[in-house]
Each structure stands twice: as structure tokens, then as C-alpha cells.
N, CA, C and O atoms as CSV, one atom per row, in Angstrom:
chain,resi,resn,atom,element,x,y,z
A,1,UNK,N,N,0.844,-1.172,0.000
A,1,UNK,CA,C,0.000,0.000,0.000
A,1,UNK,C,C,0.890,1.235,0.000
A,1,UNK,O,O,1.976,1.285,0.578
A,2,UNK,N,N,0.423,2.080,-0.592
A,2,UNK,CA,C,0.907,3.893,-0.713
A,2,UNK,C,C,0.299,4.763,-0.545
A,2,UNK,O,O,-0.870,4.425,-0.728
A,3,UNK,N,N,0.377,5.980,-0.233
A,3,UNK,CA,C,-0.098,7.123,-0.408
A,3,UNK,C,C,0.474,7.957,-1.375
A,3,UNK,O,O,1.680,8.207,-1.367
A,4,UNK,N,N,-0.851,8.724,-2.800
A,4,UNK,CA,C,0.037,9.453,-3.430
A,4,UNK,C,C,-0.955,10.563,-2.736
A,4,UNK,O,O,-2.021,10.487,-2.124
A,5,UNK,N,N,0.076,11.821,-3.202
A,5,UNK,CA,C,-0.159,13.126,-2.654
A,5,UNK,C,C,0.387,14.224,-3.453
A,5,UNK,O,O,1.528,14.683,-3.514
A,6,UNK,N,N,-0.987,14.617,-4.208
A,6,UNK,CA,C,-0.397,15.776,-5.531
A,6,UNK,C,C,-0.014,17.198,-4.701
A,6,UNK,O,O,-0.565,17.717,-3.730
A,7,UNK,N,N,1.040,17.565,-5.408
A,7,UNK,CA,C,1.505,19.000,-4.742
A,7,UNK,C,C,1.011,19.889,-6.174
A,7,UNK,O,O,1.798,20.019,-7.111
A,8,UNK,N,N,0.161,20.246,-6.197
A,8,UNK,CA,C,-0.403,20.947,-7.612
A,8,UNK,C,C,1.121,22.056,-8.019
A,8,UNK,O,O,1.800,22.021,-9.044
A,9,UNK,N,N,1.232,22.680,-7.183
A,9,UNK,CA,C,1.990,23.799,-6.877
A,9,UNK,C,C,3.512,24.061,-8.223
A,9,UNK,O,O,4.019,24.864,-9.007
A,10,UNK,N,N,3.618,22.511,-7.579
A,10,UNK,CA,C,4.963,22.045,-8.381
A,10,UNK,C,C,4.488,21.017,-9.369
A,10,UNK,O,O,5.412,20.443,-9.947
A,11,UNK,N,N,2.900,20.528,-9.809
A,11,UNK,CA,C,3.004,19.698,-10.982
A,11,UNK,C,C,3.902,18.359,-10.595
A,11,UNK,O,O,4.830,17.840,-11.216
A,12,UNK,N,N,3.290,17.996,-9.354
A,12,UNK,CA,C,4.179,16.857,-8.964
A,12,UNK,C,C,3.477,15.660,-7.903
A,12,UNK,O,O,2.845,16.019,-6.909
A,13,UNK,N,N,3.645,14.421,-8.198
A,13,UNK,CA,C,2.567,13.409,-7.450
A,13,UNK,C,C,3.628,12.572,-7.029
A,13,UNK,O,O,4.195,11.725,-7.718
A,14,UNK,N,N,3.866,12.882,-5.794
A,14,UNK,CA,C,4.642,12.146,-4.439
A,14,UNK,C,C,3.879,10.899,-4.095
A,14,UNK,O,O,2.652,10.861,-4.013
A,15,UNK,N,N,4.856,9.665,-3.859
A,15,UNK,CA,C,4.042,8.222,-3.754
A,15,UNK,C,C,5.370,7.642,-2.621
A,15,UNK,O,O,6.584,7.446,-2.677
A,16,UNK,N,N,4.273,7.532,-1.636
A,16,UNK,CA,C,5.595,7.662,-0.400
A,16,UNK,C,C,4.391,6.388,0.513
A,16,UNK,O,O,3.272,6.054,0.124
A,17,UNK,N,N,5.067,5.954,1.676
A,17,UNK,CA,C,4.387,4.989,2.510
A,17,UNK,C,C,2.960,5.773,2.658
A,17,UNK,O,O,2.565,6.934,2.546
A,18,UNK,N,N,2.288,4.223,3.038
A,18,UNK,CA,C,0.735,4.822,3.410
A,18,UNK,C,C,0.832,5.427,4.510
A,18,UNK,O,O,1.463,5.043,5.495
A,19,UNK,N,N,0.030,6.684,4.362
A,19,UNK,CA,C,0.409,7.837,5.507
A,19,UNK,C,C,-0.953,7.583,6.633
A,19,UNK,O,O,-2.081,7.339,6.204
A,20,UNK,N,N,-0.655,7.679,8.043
A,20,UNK,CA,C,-1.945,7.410,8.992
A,20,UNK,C,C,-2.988,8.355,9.234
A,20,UNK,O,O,-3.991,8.075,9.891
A,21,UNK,N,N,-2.719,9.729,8.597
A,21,UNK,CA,C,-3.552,10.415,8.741
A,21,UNK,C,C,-4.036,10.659,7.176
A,21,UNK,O,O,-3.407,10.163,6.241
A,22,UNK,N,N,-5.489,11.661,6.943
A,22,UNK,CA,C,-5.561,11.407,6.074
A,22,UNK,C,C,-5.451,12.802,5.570
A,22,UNK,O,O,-5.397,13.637,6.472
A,23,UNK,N,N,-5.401,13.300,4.260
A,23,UNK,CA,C,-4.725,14.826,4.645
A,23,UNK,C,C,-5.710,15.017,2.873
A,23,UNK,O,O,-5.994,14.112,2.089
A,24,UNK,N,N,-5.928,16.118,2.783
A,24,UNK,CA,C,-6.424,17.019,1.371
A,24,UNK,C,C,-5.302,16.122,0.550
A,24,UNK,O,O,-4.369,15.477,1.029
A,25,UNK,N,N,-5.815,16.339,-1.330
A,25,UNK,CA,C,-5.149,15.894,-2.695
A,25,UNK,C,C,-4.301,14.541,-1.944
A,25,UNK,O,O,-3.100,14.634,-2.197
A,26,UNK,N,N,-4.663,13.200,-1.007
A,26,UNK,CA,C,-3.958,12.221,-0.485
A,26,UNK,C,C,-4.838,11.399,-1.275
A,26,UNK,O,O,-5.952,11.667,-1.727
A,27,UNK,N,N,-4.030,10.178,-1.375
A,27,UNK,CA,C,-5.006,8.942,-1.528
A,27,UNK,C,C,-3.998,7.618,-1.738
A,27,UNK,O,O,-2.898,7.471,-2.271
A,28,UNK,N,N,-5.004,6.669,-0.999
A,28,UNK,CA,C,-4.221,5.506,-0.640
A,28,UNK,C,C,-4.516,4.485,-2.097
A,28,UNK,O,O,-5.622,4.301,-2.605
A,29,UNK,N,N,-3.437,4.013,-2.490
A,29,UNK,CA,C,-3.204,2.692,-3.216
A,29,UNK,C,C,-2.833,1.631,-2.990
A,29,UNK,O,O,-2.105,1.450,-2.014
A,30,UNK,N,N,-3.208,0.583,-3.812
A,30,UNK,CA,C,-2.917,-0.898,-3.556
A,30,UNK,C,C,-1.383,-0.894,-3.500
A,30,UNK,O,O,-0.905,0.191,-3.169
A,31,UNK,N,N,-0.448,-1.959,-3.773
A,31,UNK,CA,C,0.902,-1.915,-4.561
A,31,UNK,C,C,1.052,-2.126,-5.780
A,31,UNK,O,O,2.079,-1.806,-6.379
A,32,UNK,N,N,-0.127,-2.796,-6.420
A,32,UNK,CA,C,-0.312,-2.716,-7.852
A,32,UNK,C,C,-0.538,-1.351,-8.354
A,32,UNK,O,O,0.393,-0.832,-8.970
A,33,UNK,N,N,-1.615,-0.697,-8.188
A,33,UNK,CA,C,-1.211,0.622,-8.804
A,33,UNK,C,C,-0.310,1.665,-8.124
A,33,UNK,O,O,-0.198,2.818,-8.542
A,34,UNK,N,N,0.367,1.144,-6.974
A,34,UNK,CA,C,1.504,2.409,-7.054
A,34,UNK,C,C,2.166,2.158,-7.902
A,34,UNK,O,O,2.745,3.059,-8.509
A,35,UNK,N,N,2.338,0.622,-8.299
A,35,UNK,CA,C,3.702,0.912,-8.939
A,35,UNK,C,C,3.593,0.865,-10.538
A,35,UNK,O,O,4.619,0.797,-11.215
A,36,UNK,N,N,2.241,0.905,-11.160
A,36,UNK,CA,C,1.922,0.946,-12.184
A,36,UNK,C,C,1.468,2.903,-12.503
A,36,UNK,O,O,1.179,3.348,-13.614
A,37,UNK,N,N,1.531,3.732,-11.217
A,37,UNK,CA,C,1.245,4.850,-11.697
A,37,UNK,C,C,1.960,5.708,-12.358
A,37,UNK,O,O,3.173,5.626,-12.168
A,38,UNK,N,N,1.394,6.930,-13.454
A,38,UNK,CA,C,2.524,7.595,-14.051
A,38,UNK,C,C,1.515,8.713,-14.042
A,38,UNK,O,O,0.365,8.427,-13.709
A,39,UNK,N,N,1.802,9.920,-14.361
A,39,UNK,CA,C,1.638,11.700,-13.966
A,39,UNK,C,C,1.165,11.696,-15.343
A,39,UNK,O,O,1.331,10.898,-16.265
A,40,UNK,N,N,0.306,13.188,-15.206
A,40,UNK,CA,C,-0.137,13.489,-16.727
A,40,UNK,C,C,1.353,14.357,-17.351
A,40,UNK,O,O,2.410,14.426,-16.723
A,41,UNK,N,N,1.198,14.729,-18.192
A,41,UNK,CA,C,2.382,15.120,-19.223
A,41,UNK,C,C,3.165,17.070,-18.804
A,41,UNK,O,O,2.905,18.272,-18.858
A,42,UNK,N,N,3.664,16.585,-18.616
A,42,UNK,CA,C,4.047,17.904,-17.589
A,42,UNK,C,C,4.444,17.735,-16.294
A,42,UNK,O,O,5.122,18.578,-15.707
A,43,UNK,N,N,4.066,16.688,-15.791
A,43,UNK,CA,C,3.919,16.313,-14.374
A,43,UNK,C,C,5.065,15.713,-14.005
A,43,UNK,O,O,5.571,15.167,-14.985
A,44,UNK,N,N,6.035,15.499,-12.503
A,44,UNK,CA,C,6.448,14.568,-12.003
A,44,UNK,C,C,6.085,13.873,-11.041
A,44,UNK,O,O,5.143,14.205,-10.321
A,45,UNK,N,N,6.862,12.660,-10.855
A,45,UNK,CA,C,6.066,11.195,-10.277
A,45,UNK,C,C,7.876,11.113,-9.160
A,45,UNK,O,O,8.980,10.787,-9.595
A,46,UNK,N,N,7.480,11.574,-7.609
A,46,UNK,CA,C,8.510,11.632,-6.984
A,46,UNK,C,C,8.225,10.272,-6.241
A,46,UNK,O,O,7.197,10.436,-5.583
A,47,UNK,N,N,8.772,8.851,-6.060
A,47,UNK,CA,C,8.483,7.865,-5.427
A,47,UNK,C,C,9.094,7.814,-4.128
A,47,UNK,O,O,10.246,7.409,-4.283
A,48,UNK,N,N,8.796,8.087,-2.662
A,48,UNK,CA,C,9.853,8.317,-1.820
A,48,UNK,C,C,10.081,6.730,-0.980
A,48,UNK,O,O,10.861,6.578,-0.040
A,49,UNK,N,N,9.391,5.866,-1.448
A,49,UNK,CA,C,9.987,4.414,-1.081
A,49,UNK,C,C,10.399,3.893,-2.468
A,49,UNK,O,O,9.915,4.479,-3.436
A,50,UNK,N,N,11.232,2.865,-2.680
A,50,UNK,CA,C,11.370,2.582,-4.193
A,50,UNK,C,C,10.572,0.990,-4.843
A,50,UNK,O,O,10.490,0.527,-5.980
A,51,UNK,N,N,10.072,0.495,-3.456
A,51,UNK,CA,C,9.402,-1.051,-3.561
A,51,UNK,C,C,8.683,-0.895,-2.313
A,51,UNK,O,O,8.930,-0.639,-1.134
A,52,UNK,N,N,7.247,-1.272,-3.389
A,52,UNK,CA,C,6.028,-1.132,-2.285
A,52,UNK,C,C,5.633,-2.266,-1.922
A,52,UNK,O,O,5.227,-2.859,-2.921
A,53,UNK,N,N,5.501,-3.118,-0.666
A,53,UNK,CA,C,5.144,-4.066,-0.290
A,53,UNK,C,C,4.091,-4.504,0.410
A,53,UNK,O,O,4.222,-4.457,1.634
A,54,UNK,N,N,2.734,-5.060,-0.168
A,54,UNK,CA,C,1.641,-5.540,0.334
A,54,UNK,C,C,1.763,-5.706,1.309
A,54,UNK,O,O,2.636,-6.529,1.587
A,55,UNK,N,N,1.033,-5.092,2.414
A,55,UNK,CA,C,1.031,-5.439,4.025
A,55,UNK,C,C,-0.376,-6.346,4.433
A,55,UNK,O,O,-1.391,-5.820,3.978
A,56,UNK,N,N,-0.580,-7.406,5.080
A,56,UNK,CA,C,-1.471,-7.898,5.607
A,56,UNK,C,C,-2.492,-6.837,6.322
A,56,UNK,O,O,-2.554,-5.647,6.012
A,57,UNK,N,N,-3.245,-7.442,7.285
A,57,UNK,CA,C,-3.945,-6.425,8.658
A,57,UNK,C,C,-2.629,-6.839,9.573
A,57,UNK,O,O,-1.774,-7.714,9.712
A,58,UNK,N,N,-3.053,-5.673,10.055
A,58,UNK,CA,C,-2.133,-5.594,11.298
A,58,UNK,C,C,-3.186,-6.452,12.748
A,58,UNK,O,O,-4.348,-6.848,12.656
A,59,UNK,N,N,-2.234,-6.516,14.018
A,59,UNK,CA,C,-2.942,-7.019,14.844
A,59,UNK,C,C,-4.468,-5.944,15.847
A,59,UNK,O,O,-5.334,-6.231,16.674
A,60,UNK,N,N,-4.115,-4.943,15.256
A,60,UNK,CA,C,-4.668,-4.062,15.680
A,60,UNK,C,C,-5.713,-3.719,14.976
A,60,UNK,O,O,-6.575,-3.135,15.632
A,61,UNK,N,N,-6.025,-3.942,13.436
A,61,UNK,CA,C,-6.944,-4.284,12.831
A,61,UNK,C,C,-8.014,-5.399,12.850
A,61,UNK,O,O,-9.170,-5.337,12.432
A,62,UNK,N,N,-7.368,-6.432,13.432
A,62,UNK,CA,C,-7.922,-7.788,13.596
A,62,UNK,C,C,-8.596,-7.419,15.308
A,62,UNK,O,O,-9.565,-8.032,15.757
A,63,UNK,N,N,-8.063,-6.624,15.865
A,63,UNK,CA,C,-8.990,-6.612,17.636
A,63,UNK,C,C,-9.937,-6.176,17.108
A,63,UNK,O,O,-11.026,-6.742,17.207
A,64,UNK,N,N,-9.737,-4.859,16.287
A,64,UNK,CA,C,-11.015,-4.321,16.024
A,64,UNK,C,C,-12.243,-4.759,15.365
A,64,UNK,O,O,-13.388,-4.392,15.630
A,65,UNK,N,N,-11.746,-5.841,14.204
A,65,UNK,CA,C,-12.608,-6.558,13.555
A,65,UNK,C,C,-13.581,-7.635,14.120
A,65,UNK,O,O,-14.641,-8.044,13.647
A,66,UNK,N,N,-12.716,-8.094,15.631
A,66,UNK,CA,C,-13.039,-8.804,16.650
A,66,UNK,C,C,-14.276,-8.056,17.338
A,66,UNK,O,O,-15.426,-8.490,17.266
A,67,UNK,N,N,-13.899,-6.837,18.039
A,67,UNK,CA,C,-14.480,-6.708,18.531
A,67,UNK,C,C,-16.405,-5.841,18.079
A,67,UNK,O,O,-17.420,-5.560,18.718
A,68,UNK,N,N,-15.949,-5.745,16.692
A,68,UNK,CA,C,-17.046,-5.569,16.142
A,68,UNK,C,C,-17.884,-6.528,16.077
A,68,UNK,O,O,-19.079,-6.348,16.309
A,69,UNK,N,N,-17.387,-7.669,15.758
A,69,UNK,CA,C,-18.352,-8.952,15.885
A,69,UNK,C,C,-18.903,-8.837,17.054
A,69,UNK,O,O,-20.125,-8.724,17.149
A,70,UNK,N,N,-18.280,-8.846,17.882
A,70,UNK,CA,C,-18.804,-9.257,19.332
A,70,UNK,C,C,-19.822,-8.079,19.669
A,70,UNK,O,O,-20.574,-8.328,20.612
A,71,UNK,N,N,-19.952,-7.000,19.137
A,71,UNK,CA,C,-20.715,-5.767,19.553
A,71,UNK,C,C,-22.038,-6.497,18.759
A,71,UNK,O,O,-23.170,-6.664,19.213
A,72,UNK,N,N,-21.509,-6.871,17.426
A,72,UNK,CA,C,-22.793,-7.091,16.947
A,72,UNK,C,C,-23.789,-8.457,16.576
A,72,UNK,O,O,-24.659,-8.625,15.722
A,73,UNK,N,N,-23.110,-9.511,17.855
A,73,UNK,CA,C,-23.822,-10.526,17.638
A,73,UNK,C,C,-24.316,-10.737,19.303
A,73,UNK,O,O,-24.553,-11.850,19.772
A,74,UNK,N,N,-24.439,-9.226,20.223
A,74,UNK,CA,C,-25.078,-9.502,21.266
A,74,UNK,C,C,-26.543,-8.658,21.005
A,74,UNK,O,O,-26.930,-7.732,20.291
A,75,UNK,N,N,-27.140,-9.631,22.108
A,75,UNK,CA,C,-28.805,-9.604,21.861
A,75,UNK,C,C,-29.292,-7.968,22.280
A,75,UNK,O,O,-28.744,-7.513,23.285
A,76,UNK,N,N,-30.040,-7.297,21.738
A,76,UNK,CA,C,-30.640,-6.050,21.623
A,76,UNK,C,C,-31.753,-6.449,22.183
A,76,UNK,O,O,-32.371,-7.451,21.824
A,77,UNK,N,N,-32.232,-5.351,23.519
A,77,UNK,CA,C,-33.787,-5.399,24.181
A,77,UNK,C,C,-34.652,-4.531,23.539
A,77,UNK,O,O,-34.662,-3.301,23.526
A,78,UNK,N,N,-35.394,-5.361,22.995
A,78,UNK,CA,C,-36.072,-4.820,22.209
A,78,UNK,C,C,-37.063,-3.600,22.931
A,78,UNK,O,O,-37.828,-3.982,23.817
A,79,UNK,N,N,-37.057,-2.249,22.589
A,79,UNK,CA,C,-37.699,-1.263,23.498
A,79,UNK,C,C,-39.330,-0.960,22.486
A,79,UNK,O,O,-39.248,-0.507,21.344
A,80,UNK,N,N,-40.588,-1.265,23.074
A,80,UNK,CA,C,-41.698,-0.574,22.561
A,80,UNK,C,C,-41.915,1.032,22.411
A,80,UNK,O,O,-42.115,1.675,23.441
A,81,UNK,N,N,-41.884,1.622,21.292
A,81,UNK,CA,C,-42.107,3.077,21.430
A,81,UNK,C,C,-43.447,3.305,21.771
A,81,UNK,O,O,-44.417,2.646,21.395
A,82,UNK,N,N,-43.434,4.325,22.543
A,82,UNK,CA,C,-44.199,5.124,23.123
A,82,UNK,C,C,-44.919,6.104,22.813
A,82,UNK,O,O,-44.818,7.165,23.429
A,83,UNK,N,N,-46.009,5.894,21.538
A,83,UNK,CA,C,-46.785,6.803,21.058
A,83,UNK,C,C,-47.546,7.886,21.807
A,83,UNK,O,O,-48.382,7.658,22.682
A,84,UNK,N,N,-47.159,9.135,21.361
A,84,UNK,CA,C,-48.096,10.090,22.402
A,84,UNK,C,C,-49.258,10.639,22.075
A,84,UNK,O,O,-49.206,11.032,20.909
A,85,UNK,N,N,-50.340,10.856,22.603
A,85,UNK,CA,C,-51.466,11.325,22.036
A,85,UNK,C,C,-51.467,12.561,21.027
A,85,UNK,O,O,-50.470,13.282,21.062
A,86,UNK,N,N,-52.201,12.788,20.383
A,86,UNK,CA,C,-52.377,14.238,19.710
A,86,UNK,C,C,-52.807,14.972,20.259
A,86,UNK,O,O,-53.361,14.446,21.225
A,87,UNK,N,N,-52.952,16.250,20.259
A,87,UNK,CA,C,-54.066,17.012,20.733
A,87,UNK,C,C,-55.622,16.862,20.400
A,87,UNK,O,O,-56.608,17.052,21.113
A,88,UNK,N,N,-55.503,16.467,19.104
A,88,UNK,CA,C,-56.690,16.352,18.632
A,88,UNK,C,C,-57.440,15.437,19.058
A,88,UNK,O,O,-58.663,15.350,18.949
A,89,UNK,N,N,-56.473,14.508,19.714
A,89,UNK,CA,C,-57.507,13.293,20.546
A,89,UNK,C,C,-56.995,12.132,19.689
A,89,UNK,O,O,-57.171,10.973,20.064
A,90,UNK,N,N,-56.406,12.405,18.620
A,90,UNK,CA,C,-55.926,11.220,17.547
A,90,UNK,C,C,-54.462,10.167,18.437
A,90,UNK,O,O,-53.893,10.532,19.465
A,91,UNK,N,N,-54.255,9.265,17.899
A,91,UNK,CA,C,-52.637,8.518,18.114
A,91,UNK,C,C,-52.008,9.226,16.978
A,91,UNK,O,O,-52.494,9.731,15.967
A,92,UNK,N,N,-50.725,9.120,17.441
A,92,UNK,CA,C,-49.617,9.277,15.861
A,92,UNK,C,C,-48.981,7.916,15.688
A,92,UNK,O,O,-48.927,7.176,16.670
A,93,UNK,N,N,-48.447,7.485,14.409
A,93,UNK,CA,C,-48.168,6.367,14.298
A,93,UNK,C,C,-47.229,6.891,13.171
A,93,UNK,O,O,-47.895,7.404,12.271
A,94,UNK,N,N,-45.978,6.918,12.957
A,94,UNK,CA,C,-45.153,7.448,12.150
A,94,UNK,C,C,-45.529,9.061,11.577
A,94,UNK,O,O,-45.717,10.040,12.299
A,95,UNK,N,N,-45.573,9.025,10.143
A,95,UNK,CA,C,-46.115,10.339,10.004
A,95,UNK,C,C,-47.412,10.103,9.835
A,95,UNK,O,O,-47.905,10.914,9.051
A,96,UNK,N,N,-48.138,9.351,10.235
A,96,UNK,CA,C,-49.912,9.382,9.794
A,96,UNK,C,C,-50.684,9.599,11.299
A,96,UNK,O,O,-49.958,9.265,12.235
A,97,UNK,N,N,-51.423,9.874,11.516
A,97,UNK,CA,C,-52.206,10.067,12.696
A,97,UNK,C,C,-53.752,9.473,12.705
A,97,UNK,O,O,-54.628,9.695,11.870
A,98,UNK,N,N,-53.818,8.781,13.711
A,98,UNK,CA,C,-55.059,7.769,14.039
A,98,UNK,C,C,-56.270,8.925,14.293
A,98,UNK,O,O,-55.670,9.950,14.619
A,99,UNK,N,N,-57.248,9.099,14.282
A,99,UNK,CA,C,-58.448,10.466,14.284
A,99,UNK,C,C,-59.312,8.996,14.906
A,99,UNK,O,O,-59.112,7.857,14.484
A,100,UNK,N,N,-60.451,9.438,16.176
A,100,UNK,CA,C,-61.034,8.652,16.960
A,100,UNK,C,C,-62.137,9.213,15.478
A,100,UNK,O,O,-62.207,10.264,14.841
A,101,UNK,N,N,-63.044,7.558,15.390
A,101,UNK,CA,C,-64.202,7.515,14.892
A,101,UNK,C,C,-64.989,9.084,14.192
A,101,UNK,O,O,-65.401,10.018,14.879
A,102,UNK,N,N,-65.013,9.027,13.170
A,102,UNK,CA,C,-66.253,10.226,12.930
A,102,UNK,C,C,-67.036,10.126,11.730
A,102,UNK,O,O,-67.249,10.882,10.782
A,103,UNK,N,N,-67.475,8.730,12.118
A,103,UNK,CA,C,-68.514,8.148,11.554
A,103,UNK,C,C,-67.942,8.125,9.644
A,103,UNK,O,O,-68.886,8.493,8.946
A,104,UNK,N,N,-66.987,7.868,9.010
A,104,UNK,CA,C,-66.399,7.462,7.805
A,104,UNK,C,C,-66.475,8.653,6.505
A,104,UNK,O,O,-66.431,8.601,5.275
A,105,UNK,N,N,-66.598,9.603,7.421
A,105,UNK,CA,C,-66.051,10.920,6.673
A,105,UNK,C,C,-64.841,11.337,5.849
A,105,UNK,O,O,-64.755,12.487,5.418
């Protein structure tokens, strides 16, 4: 993985390690297209590693992936909402409102 990062300024697209933050004109690549990328015509292509090497997840990726599971395969109590009357004397029930009987008007 890489980060390229156009410097418009200078007409120039820097392809340097994947960076941890994420910053304006950044963007992360595979290692296939870093190392298949080239600049439009005018442009330079500054590479500041010279061999980009596919990284796995890290272990710190994998807790997290962990612990997402675990967030989301515990049981939810299911809560009844609590419809409040209208003024009008009606229920609300999403956006529609229940009106007591008036004879099919």
C-alpha cells in the first residue's frame, strides 16, 4: 500500500508509505497501482519508497474486527415506542395520525 499526494503547486505526485492520517489531494493505493502509476504530461512522479510491499492487517486491525463482531452478535432489548397522544384526541403512528371515529367521513 501507498499514499500518493499531488503537490499541484509544483506539478508533482509524491508516492511515499501509506500515511496514517488522512490529509487534502492524499489517496491511498494498492501496490499494484503504485507501482503501475505515471503523472499526466508535464507532471512529475517523486516515489519516496522505491518497492512497495503488500502489508497484511495488522494485529490491531484484527482486535477491532473482533471486537465488532462481538458488539454485533449480542442480543438487543427490544424497546416498545411510546406513542403520544395528539391534541386532537388522535394517536400518531409514524407520520400518519389515528383520528377517533367520525362516523367514515
Amino acid at each position: 500500500m501507498a499514499t500518493l499526494t499531488y503537490v499541484y503547486s509544483d506539478s508533482t505526485a509524491v508516492l511515499g508509505p501509506l500515511a496514517q492520517l488522512a490529509e487534502p489531494h492524499s489517496y491511498d493505493l494498492c501496490a499494484e497501482h503504485a507501482q503501475r502509476l505515471t503523472a499526466p504530461r508535464g507532471w512529475e512522479v517523486v516515489r519516496v519508497a522505491p518497492e512497495f510491499i503488500p502489508t497484511g492487517p495488522s494485529s490491531d486491525d484484527l482486535l477491532a474486527l473482533a471486537d465488532a463482531v462481538r458488539e454485533a452478535g449480542r442480543p438487543r432489548t427490544a424497546e416498545t415506542p411510546v406513542e403520544p397522544a395528539e391534541p386532537s384526541g388522535g394517536v400518531r403512528r409514524g407520520h400518519l395520525r389515528v383520528l377517533p371515529g367520525e362516523g367514515g367521513r
